[in-house]
N, C-alpha and C positions, 0 to 999 in steps of 0.2 A: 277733812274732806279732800284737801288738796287742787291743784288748779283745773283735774277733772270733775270733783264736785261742783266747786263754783258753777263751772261750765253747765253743768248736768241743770241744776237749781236754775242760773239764767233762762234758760232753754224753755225748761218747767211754766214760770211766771210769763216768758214772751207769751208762751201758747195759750196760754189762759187768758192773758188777754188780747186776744186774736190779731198781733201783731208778728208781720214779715218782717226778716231780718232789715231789710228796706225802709220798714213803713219806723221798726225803732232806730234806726240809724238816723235816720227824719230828727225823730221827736229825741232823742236824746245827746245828739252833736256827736255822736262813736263814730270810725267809720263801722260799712259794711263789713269790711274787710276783718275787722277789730275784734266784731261782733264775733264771726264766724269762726276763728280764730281762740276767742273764748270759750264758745261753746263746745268746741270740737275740743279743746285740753292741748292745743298748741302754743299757745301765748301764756306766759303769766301771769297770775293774777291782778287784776288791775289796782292801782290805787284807792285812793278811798274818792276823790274826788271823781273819778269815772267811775266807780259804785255807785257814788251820788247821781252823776249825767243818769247813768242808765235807769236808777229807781224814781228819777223823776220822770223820764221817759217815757219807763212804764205804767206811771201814777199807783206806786205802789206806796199802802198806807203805810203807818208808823211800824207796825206789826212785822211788815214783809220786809220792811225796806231794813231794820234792825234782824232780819235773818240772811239777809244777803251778805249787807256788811258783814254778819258772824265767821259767813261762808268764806269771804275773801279774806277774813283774816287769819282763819285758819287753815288758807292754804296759801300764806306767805309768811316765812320768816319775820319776824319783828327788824332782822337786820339785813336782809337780804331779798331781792328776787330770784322766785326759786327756780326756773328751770330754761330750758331751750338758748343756752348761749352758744357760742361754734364762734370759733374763733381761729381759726384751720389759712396758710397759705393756699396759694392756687398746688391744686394736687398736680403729679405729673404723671402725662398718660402712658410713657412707654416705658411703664418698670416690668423688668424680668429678673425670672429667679428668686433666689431668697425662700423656694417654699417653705424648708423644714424649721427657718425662721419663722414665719406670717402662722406656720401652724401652732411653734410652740407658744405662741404669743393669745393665738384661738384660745390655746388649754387653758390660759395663767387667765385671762379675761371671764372665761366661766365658772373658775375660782372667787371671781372677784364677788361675791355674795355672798359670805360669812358676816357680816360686818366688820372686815379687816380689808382694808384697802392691799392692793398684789401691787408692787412694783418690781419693774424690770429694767434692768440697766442694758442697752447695749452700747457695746463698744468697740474700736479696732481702728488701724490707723488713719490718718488723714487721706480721704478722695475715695473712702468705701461704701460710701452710702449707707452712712447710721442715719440719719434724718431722711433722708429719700425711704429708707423702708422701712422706717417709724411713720410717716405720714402715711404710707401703702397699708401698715396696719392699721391705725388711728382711722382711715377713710373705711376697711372692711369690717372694723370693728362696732364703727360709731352707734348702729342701730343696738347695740346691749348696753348703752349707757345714753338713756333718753336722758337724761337732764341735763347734756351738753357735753362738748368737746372742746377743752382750752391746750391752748400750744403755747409755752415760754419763752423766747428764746433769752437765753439768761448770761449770752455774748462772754463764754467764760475765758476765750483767744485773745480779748481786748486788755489793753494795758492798764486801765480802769474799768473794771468790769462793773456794774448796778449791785448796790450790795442789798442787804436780805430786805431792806425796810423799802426800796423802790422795787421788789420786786413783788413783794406782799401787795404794796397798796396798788401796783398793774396789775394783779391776780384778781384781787378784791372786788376792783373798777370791771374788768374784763368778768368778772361774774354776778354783774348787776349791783351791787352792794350800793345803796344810797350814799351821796354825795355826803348827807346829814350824817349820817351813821357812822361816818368814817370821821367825821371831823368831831365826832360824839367823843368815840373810843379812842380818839387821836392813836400816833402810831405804837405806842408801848401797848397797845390793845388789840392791834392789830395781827397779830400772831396768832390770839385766842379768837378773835372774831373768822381768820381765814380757816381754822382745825373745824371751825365749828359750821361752817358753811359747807364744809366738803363732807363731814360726817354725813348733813342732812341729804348728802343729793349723792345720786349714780354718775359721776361724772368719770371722764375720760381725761387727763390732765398729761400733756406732754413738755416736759424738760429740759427744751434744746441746750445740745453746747453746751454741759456745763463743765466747769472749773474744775474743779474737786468739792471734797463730800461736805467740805465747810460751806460752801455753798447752796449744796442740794438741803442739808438735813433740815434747816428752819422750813423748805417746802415740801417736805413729806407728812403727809394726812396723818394721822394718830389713830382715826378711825372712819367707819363708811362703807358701801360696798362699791368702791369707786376702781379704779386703775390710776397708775404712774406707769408712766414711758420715757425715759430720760437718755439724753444719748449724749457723749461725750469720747473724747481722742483717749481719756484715762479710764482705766479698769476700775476704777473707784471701789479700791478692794478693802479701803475702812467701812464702810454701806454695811450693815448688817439689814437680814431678811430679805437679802435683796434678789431677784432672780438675775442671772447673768448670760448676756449672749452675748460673744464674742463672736466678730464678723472679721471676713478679711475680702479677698477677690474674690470676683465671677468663678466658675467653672469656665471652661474652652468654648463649650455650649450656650452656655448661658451668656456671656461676650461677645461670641457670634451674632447671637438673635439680638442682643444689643443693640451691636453698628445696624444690622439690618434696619432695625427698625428706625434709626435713626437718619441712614444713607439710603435705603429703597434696596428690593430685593434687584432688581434690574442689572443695576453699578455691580452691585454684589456678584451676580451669577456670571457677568464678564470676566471673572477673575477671584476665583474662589478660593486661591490657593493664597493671594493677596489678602484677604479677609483676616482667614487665621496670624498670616504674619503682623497684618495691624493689631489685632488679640493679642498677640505673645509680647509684642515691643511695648505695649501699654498696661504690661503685667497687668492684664485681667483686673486690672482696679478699674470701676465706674465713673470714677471723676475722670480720670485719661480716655476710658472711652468714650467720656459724652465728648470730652473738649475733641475727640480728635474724629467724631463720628460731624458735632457742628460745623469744625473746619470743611470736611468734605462735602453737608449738607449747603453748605455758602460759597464752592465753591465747586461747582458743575462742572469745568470743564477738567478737573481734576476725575484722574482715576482713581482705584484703592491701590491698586500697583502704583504710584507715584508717591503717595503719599507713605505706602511701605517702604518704598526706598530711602525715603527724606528719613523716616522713625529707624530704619538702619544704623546710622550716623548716630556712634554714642555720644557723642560729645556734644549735637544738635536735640539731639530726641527731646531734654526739657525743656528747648524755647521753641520748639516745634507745636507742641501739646500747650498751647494757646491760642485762644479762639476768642477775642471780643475781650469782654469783663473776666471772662475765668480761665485763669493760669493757672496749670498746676503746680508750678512751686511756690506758688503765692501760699497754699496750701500749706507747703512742707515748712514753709517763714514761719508761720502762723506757730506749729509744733517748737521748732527748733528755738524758737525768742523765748521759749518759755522753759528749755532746760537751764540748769545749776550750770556752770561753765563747766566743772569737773566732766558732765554728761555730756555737753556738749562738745568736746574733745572725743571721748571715747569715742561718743554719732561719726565725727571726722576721720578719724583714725581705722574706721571698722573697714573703708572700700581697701585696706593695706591688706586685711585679709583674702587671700586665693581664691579661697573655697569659698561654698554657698554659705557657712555657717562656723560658726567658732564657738570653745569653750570657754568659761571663765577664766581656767586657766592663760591661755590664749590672749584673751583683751588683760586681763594683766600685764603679759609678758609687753604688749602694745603700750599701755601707758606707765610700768613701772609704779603699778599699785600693788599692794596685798592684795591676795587671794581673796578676804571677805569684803574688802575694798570695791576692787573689781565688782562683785557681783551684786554689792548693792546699786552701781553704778551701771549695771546692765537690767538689774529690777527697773531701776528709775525710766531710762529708755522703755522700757516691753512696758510699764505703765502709762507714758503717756502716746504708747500707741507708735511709738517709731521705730519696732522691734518686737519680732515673732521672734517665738519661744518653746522649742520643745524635747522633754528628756532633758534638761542640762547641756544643749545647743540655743546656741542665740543666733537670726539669722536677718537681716536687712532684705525687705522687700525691692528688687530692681529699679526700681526706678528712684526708692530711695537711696538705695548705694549711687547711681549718681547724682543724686541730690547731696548727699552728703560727699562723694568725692568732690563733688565742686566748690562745696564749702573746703575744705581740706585744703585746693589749690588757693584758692583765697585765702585764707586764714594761718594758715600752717605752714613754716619756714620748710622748704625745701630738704636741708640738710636733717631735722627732728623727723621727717615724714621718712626719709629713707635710712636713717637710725633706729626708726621703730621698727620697721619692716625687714632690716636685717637681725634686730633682736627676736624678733616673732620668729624668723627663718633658722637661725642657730638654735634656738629653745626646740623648735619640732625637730629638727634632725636630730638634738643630742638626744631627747625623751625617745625619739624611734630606735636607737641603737639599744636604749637599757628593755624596752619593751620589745625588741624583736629578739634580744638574747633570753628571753625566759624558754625560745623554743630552740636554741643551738646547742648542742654538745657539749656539755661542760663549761654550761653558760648557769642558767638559770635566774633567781631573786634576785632584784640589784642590792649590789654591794653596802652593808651598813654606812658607808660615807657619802651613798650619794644623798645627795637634798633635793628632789625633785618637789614640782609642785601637785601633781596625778598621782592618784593610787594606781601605784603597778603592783600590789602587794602581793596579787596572782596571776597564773597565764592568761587564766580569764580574764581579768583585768586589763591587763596589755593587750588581748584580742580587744578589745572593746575600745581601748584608747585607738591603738592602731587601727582599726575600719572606722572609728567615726572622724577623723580628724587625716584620711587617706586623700583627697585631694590638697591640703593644706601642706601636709609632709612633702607628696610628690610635687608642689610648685617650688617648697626650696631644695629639693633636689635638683631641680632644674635648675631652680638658681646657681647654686654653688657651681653645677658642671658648666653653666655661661660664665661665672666667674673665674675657671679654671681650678676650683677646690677640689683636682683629684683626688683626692688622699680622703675627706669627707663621703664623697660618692661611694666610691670603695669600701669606707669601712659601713656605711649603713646598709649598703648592697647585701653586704655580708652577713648583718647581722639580719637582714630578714629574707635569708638564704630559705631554712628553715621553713619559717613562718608561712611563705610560699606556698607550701601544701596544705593550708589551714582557709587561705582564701584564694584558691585558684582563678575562680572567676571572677576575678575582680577586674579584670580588663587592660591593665597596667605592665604586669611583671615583663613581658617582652621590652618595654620602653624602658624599664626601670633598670634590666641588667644588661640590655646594649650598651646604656648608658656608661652602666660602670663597667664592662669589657672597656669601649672606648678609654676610659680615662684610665684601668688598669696596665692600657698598650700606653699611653703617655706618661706613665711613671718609670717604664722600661725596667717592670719587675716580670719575670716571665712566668713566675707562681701564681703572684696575682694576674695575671695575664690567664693566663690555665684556668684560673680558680671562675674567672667571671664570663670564659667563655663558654664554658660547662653552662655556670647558670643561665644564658642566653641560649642555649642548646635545650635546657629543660624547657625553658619559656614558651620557644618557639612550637617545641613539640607539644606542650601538655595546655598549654593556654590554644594555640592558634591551629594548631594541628599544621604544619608549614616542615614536612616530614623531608624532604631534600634539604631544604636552608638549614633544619634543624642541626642533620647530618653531616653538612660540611661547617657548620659552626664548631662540633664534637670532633673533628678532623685536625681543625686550626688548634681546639684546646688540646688534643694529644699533640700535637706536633711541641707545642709549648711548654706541658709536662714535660716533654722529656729531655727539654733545651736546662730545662730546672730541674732535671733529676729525678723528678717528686713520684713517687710509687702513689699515695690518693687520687690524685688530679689526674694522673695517667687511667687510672680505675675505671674514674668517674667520665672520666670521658668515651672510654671502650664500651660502658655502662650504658652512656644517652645514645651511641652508636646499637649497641643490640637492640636494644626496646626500639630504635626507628627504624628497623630494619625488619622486625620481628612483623610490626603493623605494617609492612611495606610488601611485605609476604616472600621475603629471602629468608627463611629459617637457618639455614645451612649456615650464612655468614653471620647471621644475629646470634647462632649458639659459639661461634665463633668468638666473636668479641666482646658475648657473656663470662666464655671461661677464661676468657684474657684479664677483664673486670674482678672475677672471683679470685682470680691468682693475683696478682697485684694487691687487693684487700685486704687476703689474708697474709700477704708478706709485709703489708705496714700496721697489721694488725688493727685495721678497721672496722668494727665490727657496725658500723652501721652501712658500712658499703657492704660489708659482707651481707647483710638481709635484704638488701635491695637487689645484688646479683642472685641469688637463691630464689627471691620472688620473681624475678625478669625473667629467670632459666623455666619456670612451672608454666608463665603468662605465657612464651613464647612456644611451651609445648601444647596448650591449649588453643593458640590461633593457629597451630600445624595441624591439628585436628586426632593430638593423640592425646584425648582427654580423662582418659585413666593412669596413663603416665603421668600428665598433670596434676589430678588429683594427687597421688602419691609424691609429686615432688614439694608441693604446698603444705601437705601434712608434716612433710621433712622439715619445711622452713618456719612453722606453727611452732616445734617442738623445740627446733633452736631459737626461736624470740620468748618461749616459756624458759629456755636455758639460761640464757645471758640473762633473763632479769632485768633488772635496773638499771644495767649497764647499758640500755637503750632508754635514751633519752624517752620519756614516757608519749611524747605526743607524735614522736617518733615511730612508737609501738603500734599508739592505735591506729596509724595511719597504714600502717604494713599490715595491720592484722585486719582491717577491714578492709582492704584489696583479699588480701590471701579468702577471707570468707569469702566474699564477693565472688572471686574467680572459681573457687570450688563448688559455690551454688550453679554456677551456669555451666560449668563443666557435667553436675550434676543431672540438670535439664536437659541438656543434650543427648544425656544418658537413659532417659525419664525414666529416674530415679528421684522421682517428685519429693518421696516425704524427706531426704536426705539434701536433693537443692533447698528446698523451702526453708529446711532445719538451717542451713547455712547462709542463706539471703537473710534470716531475719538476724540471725546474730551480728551481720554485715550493719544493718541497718541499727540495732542496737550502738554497737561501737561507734555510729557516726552521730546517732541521741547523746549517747552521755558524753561523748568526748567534744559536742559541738565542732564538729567537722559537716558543715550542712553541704557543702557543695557534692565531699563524696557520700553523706549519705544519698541526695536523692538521685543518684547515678545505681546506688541499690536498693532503691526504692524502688525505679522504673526495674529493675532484672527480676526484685520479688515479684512486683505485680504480674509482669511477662508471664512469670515459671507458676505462679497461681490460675494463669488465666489456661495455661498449659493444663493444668494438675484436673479443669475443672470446676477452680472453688471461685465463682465469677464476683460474688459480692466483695472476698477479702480482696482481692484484683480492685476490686475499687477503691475500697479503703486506703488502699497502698498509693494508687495513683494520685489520690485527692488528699495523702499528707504530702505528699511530694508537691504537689500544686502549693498546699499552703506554705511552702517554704520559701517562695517567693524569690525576690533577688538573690537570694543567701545560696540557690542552684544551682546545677548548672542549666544555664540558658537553653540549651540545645534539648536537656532532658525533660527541663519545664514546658517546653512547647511539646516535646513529645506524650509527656501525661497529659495536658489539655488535649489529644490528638484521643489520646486511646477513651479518657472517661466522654468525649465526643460520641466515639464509636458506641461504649458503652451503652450509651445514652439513646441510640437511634433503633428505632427496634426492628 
C-alpha cells in the first residue's frame, strides 16, 4: 500500500466511526497535526506502537485493528522509514546564471525513472560555485523526487576526511533508518542495508566535496530511480557512468547581475563602468564575486570605483577579496595542500609563463621533466581543478596565477625562478627560428640533428606551433632585446620574415621588426641593417597601413643597401617604396622605383623579388585605373610563377598567386566582366582554403561577394560574406567588420 495507503485506510476507519481528526487525536494521544499528516501521505508510516494509540482510539476490533497494522507494515521497510526526509542547508537567494547547467541536470533528473539511478558529477575549480548550483538544482528539482532530498558533505579538502563506514551510517541516520536496525546489521552490513534503502525510494542524494572516486564509489546506489549530484575540485574521471559537467566562471553578464544583486542597482548605476571592472579583476569566478560584492554590501560608504581601484593592485587583489570568514585563498590552500610536490612546483612555476596559456612542451622546458612527465603533471593539476585545459594548451585561471605566483615568491629560490624562465625563454626563440624557416627560401624541414621537443614535421605544423605559443615567443623576444641579445632578435626576426604573410593580422609584426632594425643598427652590420628595415617598411605598411612612416623607413633601408653594396636589400627596398606610393596615388614615381626593384632583382638573380616586382608593377597599374593593362600584366606574372616552378619557395607561390587572382578578379568587375571576375575571385579564395592563408583569403572573400552582389547573384554574395564572417580572428579585422556590415544590409529588407 505504501504510506499513502495507510493514510487512505486511517481516513476510511476514522470516518466510520464518526470521529474528527480532533475528537481521535483526543482519544488516541496522536497529535492533530500527526494525524493529518498521515492521512494526507506526508508523514511516514507510523510505528507499530502509534498503530496501536490510533486503533485504540478508534476502538477498533481485533479484525480492523490487524488490518491497519498489515497496512503500516506494508508501507514501511522492515529496516528503514520510508520517505519525506530533506536534509538541504539554507538555499541561497541570489544565484544567477548557470541556465544550460540547471537545464542539463532538468534532462538527466527525468532520466532518472528506469530503475537505474543517473548521477552526475560536476566539477571545476576552487570558488566556481559547484555546491551553490547543486543546491540551486537540488531545491528546482526536489518536487520529482518525493521521497526526500539528502546532502553529504563528505569534507574531501580535510586532512582526515570521514571515511566510507561514518559516512554510510550518517546516510543511513539522515534517512530514518532505526537506531535498532543499524546496530542489528552492525557496520559490515551497512553497505547492503544503505543500496538497499535507496533502491526502494526516489530520492535526490547530493555528494558534496568529494575527495576522489575512492571515496564516492561505496555511495553510489546500485539501483532505484533515485539521482546523485556530487560536486568536487577533481574531474573524477575514474567514475564510470557518470554524467559530467564541467563549470568554470560567470559570463560578463551573468557577474554583473551578480554584484547587483549583491550591492544594489543604485551604487551600481553611479558607476557602471566600475562594475565591469570589479567583474574583470575577480575573473568572473563566484566565490571573488560574492567575497568582493559582501565587502562592498558591509561597507556603504564605499564606492564600486574605490573598490575597482583597490582590485587594480595585483599584488593586493588576493587580500583585498576577503570579507569576514571567506577568503579567497583560503580556497586556493585548500587545492594546493592537496598536490604531489612534483605538481605543486609546476602550479608555482606556471605565473613564469607570458602568455595566457602554455604547452606541455613549454611546462617541461619550466621544470626540466620529460615530455610524458610534464603532462602527466599538468593532467594532475586540470584534475584537481587548478587548471583549464584546451586543445593541448594548459592555462591558469587569473586570479589563480596570482595565487600561485605568490606561492612561487614564498617558496621558490629566486635564482631557480629566474633559471626557469630563461630556459622557457631560449627554448621558444630557438623552436621559433626552425618553425619560422619551414617558410624562408631555401630553408625548409629542420635539419636531421635537430632534437626538438614539437612536431615541426610540416609547415602546417610550424604555423600552429608558431600562432598558438605567439605571445610566449614575443615576451622573450623582448626579453633578450632588454637583455641586449642582438644577435638573437635578429636572427628570429628573420627567420619569420617570411612567415609574416601567413599571419598578417596578427597585431605584432610592426613591434617585432622595429625591434630587430633597432638591434640590427646596434650590431653596426649595415646588411642586416638594410635587411630589417625593409621588414619594418613591410610591417608598417601592410599590418598598420602607416603609408609616410612606412616610406621613409624603405628610404633609411635603401640608403643602408647601398652603404653594404647588396643588389636584394637595395630591391627590396625600392620594392616597399613603389607599392607605398602606388596606394598613395603617385603612379609616376611608384612605377619608378618598381623598375628600379625589378632591375636590381634580376641582377642578383632573385627570383622571389622578381614576382613581387611583376605583381607590384600589374597592382599599381590597376589603382591607376588602367585595368586591362593590369590584367595583361598579372597574366605575365601568373605565367612566370607557372615557369620558375619550385624554384619558388611554395607558400611563397600561393601567396602571389592569390593576390595575382584577387587583383584580376576586381580588375574584372570594374570591367563587368562578371563571369571572368567571379571565375577569378573564386580561384583567389581557393588558394587562400587550401594553402590556409585565412587572413588573405577573407580579403577575397569580401571582393567575391562585392563582384556577386554586382553580377546579381545576391544569395552566393551571401554565402561568401558569411564564410568570411566564420573565419573569425584568423581575418583581416577590417574585412570582418565589413562582412558583418554587408550580410547586415543583406538582411534588412
Amino acid at each position: 500500500m505504501g504510506g499513502a495507503g495507510f493514510g487512505v485506510l486511517l481516513r476510511q476507519l476514522r470516518l466510520e466511526a464518526s470521529l474528527t481528526i480532533e475528537a481521535l487525536a483526543e482519544a488516541s494521544g496522536v497529535s492533530v497535526r500527526g494525524i493529518g499528516d498521515l492521512e494526507r501521505g506526508r508523514r511516514a508510516t507510523p510505528q507499530r506502537r502509534t498503530v496501536a494509540a490510533l486503533a485504540d482510539g478508534l476502538g477498533l476490533g481485533e479484525q480492523a485493528r490487524e488490518r491497519l497494522l498489515a497496512a503500516a507494515r506494508s508501507g514501511r521497510s522492515p529496516r528503514h522509514s520510508p520517505a519525506g526526509v530533506r536534509a538541504f542547508p539554507r538555499s541561497i537567494d541570489d544565484f544567477v546564471g548557470r541556465e544550460a547547467e540547471l537545464t542539463q541536470l532538468a534532462a538527466l533528473a527525468d532520466r532518472a525513472t528506469a530503475g537505474l539511478p543517473v548521477v552526475a558529477a560536476v566539477s571545476g575549480p576552487p570558488g566556481a560555485g559547484k555546491t551553490t548550483l547543486t543546491l540551486q538544482a537540488a531545491r528546482d528539482l526536489a518536487g520529482r523526487f518525493p521521497d526526500g532530498q539528502l546532502m553529504l558533505d563528505l569534507r574531501g579538502l580535510d586532512d582526515s576526511p570521514p571515511d566510507t563506514a561514518e559516512l554510510l551510517l550518517r546516510a543511513l541516520k539522515a534517512l530514518g533508518v532505526a537506531d535498532r536496525d543499524l546496530a542489528k546489521d552492525g557496520p559490515q552490513g551497512h553497505p547492503e542495508l544503505y543500496r538497499k534503502v535507496l533502491a526502494e525510494r526516489r530520492c535526490l542524494l547530493v555528494l558534496d566535496n568529494a575527495r576522489d572516486e575512492a571515496q564516492v564509489r561505496p555511495l553510489l546506489p546500485g539501483a532505484g530511480a533515485g539521482m546523485v549530484l556530487i560536486t568536487s575540485r577533481r574531474m573524477l574521471t575514474g567514475l564510470e557512468s557518470v554524467h559530467r559537467l564541467p563549470i568554470g566562471e560567470l559570463s560578463p553578464v551573468e557577474a554583473a547581475d551578480f554584484l547587483i544583486a549583491l550591492v544594489g542597482r543604485e551604487r551600481v548605476d553611479a558607476d557602471p563602468g566600475a562594475l565591469a571592472e570589479v567583474a574583470h579583476r575577480c575573473g568572473h569566478l563566484p566565490l571573488a564575486l560574492r567575497v568582493a560584492g559582501n565587502w562592498l554590501a558591509t561597507r556603504t560608504g564605499w564606492t564600486m570605483r574605490r573598490l575597482a581601484d583597490r582590485l587594480a593592485l595585483e599584488e593586493r587583489r588576493l587580500d583585498t577579496l576577503t570579507a569576514g570568514d571567506l577568503r579567497l585563498s583560503a580556497a586556493f590552500d585548500l587545492s594546493y595542500r592537496q598536490l604531489t610536490p612534483t605538481a605543486a612546483r609546476l602550479f608555482r612555476l606556471l605565473p613564469l609563463v607570458d602568455g595566457p596559456d602554455v604547452s606541455a612542451a613549454g611546462a617541461a622546458q619550466l621544470t626540466g621533466q620529460s615530455l610524458f612527465d610534464a603532462e602527466d603533471t599538468l593532467e594532475e593539476l586540470v584534475e584537481t581543478g587548478l587548471l583549464g585545459t584546451d586543445q593541448d594548451r594548459y592555462r591558469l585561471h587569473d586570479l589563480l596565477r596570482l595565487y600561485a605566483r605568490s606561492r612561487l615568491h614564498a617558496e621558490e629560490p629566486p635564482g631557480k625562478s629566474e633559471a626557469a624562465r630563461a630556459g622557457l625563454h631560449r627554448w621558444l626563440l630557438e623552436t621559433t627560428v626552425v618553425a619560422g624557416r619551414w617558410y624562408e627560401p631555401d630553408h625548409g624541414a629542420p635539419s636531421a640533428t635537430w632534437k626538438g621537443t614539437v612536431d615541426l614535421s610540416t609547415a602546417e605544423h610550424a604555423r600552429q606551433w608558431l600562432q598558438a605559443e605567439g605571445d610566449n615567443w614575443l615576451a622573450a623576444l623582448r626579453s633578450a632585446a632588454a637583455a641586449g641579445d642582438h644577435a638573437t632578435v635578429v636572427e628570429v626576426a628573420e627567420a619569420l620574415h617570411w612567415f609574416s604573410d601567413q599571419w598578417i593580422y596578427w597585431g605584432h609584426w610592426p613591434e617585432v621588426f622595429a625591434t630587430a632594425a633597432h638591434c640590427a643598427q646596434a650590431l653596426g652590420d649595415p646588411l642586416l641593417e638594410a635587411t630589417h628595415l625593409n621588414f619594418h617598411a613591410w610591417a608598417l605598411l601592410a599590418c598598420e597601413g602607416r603609408h609616410h612612416d612606412s616610406l621613409a623607413r624603405a628610404a633609411q633601408a635603401l640608403t643602408a643597401a647601398q652603404r653594404a653594396a647588396d643588389f636584394p636589400q637595395q630591391g627590396w627596398a625600392h620594392f616597399y617604396s613603389a607599392w607605398t606610393l602606388s596606394l598613395l596615388g603617385d603612379h609616376a614615381a611608384a612605377t619608378y622605383h618598381n623598375r628600379e626593384s625589378a632591375r636590381l632583382f634580376e641582377a642578383a638573380g632573385d627570383l622571389h623579388g622578381t614576382l613581387q616586382a611583376m605583381g607590384t608593377a600589374g597592382h599599381n597599374l590597376s589603382l591607376a585605373g588602367r585595368h586591362e593593362e593590369s590584367i595583361a600584366q598579372h597574366l605575365r606574372t601568373l605565367a612566370f610563377l607557372d615557369q620558375v616552378g619550385d624554384r619558388i619557395e611554395p607558400h611563397i607561390a600561393d601567396s602571389a598567386r592569390l593576390n595575382l587572382e584577387a587583383s584580376i578578379g576586381h580588375s574584372h568587375a570594374y570591367l563587368k566582366n562578371w563571369p571572368e571576375a567571379i571565375g577569378h575571385l573564386k580561384a583567389a579564395v581557393r588558394v587562400g582554403r587550401d594553402s590556409g592563408n585565412q587572413g588573405l583569403e577573407s580579403r577575397a572573400l569580401i571582393r567575391l561577394g562585392d563582384t556577386l552582389l554586382g553580377a546579381g547573384h545576391r544569395d552566393e554574395a551571401r554565402d561568401a560574406f558569411t564564410r568570411c564572417v566564420s573565419l573569425g580572428e584568423a581575418a583581416d579585422p577590417s574585412f570582418l567588420t565589413e562582412a558583418r556590415e554587408r550580410l547586415a544590409r543583406l538582411d534588412t529588407p
